[in-house]
LOMARVO-170867 format. One record per atom (N, C-alpha, C): residue in three letters; x, y, z. Coordinates in steps of 0.05 Angstrom, whole numbers, padded with zeros to 5 digits, always signed. Layout:
<sites>
ALAXYZ ...
</sites>
This chain:
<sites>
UNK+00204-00134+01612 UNK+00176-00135+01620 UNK+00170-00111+01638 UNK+00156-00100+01633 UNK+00152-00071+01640 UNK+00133-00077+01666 UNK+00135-00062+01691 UNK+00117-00073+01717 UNK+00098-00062+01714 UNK+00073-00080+01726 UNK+00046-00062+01725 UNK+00045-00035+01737 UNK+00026-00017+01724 UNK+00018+00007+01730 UNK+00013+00008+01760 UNK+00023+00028+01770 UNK+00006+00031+01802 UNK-00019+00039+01811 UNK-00031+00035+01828 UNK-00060+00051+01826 UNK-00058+00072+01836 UNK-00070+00089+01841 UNK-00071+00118+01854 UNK-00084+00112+01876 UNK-00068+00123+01889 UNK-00087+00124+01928 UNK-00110+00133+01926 UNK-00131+00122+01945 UNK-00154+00133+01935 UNK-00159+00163+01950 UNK-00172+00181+01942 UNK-00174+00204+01956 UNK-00193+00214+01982 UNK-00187+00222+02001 UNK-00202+00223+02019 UNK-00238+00219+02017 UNK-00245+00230+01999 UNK-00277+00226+01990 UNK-00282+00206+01985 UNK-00267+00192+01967 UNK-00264+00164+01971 UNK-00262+00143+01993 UNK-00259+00150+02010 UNK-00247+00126+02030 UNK-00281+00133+02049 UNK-00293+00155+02043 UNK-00315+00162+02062 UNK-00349+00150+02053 UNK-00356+00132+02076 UNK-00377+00123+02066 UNK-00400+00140+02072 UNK-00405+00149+02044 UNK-00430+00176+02044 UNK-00458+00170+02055 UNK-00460+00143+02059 UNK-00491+00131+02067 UNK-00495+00134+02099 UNK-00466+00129+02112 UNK-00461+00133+02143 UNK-00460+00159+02150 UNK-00476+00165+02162 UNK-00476+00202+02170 UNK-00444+00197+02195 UNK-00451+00172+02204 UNK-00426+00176+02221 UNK-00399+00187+02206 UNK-00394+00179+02180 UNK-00358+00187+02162 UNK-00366+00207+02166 UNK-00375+00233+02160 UNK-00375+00250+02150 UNK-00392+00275+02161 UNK-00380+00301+02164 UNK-00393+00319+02171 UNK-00410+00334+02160 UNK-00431+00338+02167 UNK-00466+00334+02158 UNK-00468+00358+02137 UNK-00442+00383+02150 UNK-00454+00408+02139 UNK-00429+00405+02115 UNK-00416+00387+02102 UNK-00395+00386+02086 UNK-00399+00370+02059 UNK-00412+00366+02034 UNK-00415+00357+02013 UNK-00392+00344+02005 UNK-00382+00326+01980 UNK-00358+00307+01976 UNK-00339+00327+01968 UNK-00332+00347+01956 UNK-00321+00374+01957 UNK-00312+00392+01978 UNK-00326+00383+01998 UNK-00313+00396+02014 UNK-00326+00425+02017 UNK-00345+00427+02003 UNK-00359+00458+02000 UNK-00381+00453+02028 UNK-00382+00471+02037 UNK-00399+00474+02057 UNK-00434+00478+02048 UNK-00449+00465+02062 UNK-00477+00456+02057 UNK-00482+00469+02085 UNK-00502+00492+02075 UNK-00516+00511+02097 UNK-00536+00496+02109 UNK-00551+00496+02127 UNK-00565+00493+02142 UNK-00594+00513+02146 UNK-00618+00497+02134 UNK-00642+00525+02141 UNK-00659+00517+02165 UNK-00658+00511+02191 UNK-00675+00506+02211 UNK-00709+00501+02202 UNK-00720+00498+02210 UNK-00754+00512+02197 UNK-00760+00515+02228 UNK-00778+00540+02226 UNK-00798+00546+02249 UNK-00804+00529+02267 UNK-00804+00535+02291 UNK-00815+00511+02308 UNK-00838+00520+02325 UNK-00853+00509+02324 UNK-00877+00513+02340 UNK-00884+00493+02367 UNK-00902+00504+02381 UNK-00921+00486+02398 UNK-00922+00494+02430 UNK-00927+00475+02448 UNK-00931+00493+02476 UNK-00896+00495+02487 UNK-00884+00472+02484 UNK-00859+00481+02497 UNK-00840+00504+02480 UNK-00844+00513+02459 UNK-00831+00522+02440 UNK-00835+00555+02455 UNK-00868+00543+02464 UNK-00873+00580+02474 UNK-00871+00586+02493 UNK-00867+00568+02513 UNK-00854+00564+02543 UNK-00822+00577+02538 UNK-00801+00567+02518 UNK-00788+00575+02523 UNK-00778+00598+02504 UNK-00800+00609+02492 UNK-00797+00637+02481 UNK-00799+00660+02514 UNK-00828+00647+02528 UNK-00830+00668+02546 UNK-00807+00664+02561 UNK-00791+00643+02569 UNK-00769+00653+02589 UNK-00743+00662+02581 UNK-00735+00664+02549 UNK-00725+00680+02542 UNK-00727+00706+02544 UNK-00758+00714+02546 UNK-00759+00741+02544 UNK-00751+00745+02567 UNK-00757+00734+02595 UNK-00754+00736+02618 UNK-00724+00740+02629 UNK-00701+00719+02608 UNK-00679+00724+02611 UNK-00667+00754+02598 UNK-00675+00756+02575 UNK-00671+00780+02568 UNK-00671+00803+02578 UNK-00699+00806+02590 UNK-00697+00828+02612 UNK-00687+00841+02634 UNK-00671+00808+02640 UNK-00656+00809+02664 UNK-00632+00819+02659 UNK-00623+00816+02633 UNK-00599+00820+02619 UNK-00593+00848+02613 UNK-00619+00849+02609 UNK-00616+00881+02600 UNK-00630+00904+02617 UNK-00634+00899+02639 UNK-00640+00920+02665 UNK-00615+00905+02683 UNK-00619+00887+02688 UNK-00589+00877+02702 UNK-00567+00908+02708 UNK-00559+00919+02695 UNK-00544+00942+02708 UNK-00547+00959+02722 UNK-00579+00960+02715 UNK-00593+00979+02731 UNK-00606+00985+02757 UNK-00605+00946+02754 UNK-00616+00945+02797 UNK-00590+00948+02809 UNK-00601+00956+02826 UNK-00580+00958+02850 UNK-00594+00942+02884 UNK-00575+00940+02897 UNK-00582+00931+02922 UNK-00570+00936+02942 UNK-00575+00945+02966 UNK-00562+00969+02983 UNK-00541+00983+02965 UNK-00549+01002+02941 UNK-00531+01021+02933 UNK-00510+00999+02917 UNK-00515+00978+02918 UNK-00484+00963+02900 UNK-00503+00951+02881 UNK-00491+00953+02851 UNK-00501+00931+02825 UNK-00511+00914+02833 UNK-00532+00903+02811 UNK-00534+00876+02813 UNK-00499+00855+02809 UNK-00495+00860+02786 UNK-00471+00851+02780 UNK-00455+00867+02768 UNK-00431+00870+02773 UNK-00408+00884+02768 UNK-00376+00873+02766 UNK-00365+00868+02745 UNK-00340+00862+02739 UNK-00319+00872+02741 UNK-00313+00892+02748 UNK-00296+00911+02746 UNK-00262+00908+02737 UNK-00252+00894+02714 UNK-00231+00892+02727 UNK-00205+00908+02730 UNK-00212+00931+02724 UNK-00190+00948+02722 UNK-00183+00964+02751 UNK-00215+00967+02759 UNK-00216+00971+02791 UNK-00207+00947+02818 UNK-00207+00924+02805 UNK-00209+00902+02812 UNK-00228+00903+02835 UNK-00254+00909+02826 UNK-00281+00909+02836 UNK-00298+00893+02833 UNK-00308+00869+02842 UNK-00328+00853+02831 UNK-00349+00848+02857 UNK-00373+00859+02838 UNK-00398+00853+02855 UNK-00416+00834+02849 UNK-00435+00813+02867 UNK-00448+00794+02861 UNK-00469+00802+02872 UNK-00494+00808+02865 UNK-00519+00813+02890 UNK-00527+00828+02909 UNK-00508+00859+02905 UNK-00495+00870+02916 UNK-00484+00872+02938 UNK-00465+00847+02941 UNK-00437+00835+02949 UNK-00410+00843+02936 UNK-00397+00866+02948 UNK-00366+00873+02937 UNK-00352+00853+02949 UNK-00337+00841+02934 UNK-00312+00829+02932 UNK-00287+00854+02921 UNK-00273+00841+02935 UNK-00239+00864+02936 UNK-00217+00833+02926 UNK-00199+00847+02912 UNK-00179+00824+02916 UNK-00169+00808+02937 UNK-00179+00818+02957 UNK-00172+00807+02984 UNK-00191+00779+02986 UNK-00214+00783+02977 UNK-00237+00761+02976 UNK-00238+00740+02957 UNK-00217+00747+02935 UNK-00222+00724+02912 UNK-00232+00699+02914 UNK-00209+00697+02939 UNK-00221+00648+02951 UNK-00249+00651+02948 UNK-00266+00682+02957 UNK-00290+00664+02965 UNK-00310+00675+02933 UNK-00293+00696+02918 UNK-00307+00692+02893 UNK-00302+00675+02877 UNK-00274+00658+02879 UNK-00271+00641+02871 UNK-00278+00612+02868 UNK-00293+00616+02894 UNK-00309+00589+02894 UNK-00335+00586+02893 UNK-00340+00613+02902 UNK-00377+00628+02883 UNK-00376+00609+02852 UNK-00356+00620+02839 UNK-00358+00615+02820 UNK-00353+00591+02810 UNK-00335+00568+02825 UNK-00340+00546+02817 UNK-00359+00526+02825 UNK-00368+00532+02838 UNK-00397+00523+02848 UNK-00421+00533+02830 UNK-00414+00552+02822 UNK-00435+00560+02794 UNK-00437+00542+02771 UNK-00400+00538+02766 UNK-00400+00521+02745 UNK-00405+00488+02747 UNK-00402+00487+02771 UNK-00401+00456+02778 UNK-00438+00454+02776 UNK-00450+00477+02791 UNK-00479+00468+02781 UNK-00486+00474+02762 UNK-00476+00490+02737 UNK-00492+00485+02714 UNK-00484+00453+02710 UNK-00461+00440+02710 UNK-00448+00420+02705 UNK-00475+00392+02716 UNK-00477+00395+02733 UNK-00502+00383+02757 UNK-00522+00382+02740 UNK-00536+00403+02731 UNK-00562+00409+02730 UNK-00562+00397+02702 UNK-00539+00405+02681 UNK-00539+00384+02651 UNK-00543+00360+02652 UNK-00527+00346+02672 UNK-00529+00323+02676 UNK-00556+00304+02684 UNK-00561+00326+02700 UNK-00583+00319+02716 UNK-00621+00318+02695 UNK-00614+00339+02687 UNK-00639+00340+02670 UNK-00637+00341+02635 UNK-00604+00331+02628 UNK-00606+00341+02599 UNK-00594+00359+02590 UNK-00609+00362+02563 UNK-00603+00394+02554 UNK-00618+00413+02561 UNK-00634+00415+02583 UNK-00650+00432+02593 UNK-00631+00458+02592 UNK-00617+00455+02602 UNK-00593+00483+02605 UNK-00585+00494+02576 UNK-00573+00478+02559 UNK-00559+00482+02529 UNK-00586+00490+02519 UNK-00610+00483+02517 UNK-00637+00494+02504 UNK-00652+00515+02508 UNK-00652+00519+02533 UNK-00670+00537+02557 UNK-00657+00564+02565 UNK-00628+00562+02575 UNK-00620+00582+02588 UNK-00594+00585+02582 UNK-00586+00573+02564 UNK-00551+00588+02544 UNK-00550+00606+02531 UNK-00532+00630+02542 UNK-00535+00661+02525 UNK-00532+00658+02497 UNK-00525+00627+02490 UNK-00515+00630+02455 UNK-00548+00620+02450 UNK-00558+00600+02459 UNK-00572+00582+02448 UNK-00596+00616+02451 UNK-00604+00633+02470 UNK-00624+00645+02479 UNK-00622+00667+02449 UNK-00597+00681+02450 UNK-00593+00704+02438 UNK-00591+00689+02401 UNK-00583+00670+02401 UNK-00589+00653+02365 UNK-00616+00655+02361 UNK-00628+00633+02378 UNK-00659+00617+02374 UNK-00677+00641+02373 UNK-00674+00659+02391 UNK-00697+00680+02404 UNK-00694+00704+02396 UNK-00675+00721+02385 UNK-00665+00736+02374 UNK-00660+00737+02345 UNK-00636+00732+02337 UNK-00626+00733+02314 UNK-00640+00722+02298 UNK-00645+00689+02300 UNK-00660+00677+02284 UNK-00689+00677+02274 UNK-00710+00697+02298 UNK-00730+00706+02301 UNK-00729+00726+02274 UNK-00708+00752+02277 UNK-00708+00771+02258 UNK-00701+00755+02226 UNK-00694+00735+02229 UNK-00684+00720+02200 UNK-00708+00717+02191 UNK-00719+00705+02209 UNK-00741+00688+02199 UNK-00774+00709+02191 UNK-00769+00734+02206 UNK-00780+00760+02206 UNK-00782+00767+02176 UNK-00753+00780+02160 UNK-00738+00786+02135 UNK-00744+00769+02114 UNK-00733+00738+02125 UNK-00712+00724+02095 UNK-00746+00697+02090 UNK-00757+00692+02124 UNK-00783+00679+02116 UNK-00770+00641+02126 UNK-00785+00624+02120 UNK-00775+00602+02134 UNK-00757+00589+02121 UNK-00759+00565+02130 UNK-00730+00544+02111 UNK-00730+00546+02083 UNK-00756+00546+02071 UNK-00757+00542+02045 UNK-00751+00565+02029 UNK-00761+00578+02043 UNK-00761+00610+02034 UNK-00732+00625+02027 UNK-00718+00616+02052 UNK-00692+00626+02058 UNK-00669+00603+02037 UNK-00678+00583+02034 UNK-00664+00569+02015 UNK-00665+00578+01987 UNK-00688+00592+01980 UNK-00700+00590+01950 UNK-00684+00619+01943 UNK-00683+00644+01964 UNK-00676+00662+01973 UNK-00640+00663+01964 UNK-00622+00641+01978 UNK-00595+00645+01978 UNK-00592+00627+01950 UNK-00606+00612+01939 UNK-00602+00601+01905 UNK-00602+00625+01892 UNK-00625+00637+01892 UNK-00636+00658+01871 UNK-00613+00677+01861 UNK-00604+00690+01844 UNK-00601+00706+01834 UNK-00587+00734+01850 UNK-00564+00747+01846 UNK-00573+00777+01864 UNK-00583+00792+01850 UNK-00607+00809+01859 UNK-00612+00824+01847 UNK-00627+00845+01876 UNK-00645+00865+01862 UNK-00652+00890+01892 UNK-00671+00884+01912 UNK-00688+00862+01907 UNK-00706+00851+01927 UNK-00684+00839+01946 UNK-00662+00818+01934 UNK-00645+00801+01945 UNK-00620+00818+01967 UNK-00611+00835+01950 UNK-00591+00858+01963 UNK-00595+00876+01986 UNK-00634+00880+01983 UNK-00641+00891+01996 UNK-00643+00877+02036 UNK-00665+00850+02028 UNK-00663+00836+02051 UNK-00639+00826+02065 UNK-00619+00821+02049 UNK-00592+00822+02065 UNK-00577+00841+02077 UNK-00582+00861+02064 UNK-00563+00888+02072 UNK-00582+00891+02099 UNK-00607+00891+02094 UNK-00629+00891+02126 UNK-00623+00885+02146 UNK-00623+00855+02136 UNK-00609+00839+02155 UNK-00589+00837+02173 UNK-00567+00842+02153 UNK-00548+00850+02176 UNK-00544+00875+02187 UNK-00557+00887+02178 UNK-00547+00922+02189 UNK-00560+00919+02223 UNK-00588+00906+02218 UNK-00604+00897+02236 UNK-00584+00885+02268 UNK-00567+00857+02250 UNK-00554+00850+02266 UNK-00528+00852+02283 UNK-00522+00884+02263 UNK-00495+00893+02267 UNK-00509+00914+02289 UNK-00528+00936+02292 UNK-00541+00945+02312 UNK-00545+00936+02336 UNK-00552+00911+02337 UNK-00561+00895+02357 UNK-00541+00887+02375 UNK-00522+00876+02355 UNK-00499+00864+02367 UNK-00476+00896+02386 UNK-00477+00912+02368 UNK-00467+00933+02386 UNK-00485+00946+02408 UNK-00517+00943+02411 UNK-00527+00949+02429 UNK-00519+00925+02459 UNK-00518+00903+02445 UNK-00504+00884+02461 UNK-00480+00882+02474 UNK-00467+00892+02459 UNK-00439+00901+02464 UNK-00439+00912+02497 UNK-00448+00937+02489 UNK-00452+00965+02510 UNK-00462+00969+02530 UNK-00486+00937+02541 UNK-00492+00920+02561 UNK-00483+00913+02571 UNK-00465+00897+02554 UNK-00444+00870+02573 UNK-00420+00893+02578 UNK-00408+00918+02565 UNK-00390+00930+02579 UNK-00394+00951+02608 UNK-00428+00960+02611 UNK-00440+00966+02638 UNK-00431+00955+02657 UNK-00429+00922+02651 UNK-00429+00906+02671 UNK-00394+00897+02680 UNK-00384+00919+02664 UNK-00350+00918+02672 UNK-00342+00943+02697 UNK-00356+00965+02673 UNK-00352+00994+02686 UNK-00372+01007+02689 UNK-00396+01003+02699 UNK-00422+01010+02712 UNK-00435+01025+02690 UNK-00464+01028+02690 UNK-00478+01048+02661 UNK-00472+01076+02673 UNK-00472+01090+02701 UNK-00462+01116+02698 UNK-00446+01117+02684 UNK-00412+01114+02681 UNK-00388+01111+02666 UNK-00401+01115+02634 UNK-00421+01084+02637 UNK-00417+01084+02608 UNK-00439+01105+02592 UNK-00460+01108+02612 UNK-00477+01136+02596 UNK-00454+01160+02596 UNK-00437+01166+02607 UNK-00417+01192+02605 UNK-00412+01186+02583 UNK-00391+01161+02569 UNK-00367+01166+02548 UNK-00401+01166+02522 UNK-00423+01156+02526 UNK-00442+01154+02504 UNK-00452+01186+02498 UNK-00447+01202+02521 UNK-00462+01227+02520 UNK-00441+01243+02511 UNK-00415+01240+02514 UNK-00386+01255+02510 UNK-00394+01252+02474 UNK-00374+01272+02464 UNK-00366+01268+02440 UNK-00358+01248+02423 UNK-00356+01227+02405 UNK-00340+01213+02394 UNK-00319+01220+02390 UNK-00303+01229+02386 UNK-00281+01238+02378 UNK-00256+01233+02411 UNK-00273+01243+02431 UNK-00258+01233+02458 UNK-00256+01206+02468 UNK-00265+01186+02447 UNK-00268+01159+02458 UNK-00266+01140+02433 UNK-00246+01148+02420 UNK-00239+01142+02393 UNK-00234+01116+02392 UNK-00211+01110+02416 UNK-00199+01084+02420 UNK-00216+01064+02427 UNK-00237+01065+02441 UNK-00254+01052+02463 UNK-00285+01046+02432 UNK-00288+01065+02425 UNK-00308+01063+02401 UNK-00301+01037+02384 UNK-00276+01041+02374 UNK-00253+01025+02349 UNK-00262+01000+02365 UNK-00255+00990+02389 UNK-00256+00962+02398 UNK-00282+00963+02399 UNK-00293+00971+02409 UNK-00329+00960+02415 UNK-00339+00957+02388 UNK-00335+00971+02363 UNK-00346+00959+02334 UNK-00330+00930+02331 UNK-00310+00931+02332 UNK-00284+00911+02319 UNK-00291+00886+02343 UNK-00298+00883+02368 UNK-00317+00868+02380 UNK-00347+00862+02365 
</sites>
């Protein structure tokens, strides 16, 4: 008497109940293929409240190297000098304890202030959430057009309308992102420094070029 057949284990897709958004991760189809995400536009008064204080952060971000206060940065990292300025406050390695605790008191109050009010912080004033929502996603939505658009857009076909707005796109965001770059490295080794090696030749800053793209 021959024993019954065995069943086959069932396979992970199987065991996941597709009706429960809890099994399963939202951006992942039963395949396992990834399911993009198209935001749509958001409008209204808070939406434009916190466009304008984006802009407001932005600006800070990006003059930020430029103020100074009695003669010292706004902020300055230095670490090769092991120079760090806050407000133009030099700290020396000698001072760390008390930049050290500058700084965890920074973190403890963003920590505070999440708690305290939400995602006010993660929505309002996070360099990812500011520089995605207000930025990048602005120029997407500029190019590629809204959810629907941008969906109908990555189905379609390639062809030179299609090739075109992508290649845009990112060239757009590959610019940006290295103008970004070259901000946040000001704020290591001051913009004098860094207007020199920008005004120098390429060829004398070969090594330093290579990382700032490859960043």
């Amino acid at each position: 008497m021959n024993p019954p057949p065995k069943e086959k284990p069932a396979s992970p897709a199987q065991k996941v109940n597709w009706s429960d958004f809890r099994d399963h991760i939202a951006t992942a189809d039963q395949e396992g293929r990834r399911k993009w995400i198209y935001p749509r536009k958001v409008s209204g008064s808070f939406y434009r409240w916190r466009t304008r204080f984006s802009w407001l952060l932005l600006a800070i971000m990006f003059a930020g190297p430029f103020i100074t206060i009695n003669g010292n940065p706004l902020l300055l990292m230095n670490i090769v000098e092991r120079k760090f300025v806050v407000l133009g406050q030099i700290f020396w390695p000698q001072d760390m304890i008390i930049f050290a605790l500058a700084i965890l008191v920074f973190f403890i109050g963003v920590i505070v202030f999440t708690t305290a009010f939400g995602r006010l912080w993660c929505g309002w004033a996070c360099p990812q959430t500011v520089m995605m929502e207000m930025v990048f996603r602005k120029i997407e939505y500029l190019i590629e057009g809204d959810a629907p658009r941008q969906r109908e857009l990555n189905q379609a076909p390639w062809n030179a309308a299609k090739t075109a707005k992508k290649a845009l796109k990112h060239a757009i965001f590959l610019m940006l992102s290295f103008l970004v770059g070259n901000v946040l490295l000001s704020y290591i080794i001051g913009w004098q420094p860094l207007f020199q090696i920008i005004t120098d030749p390429p060829g004398r800053h070969l090594t330093g070029l290579a990382f700032m793209i490859a960043f």
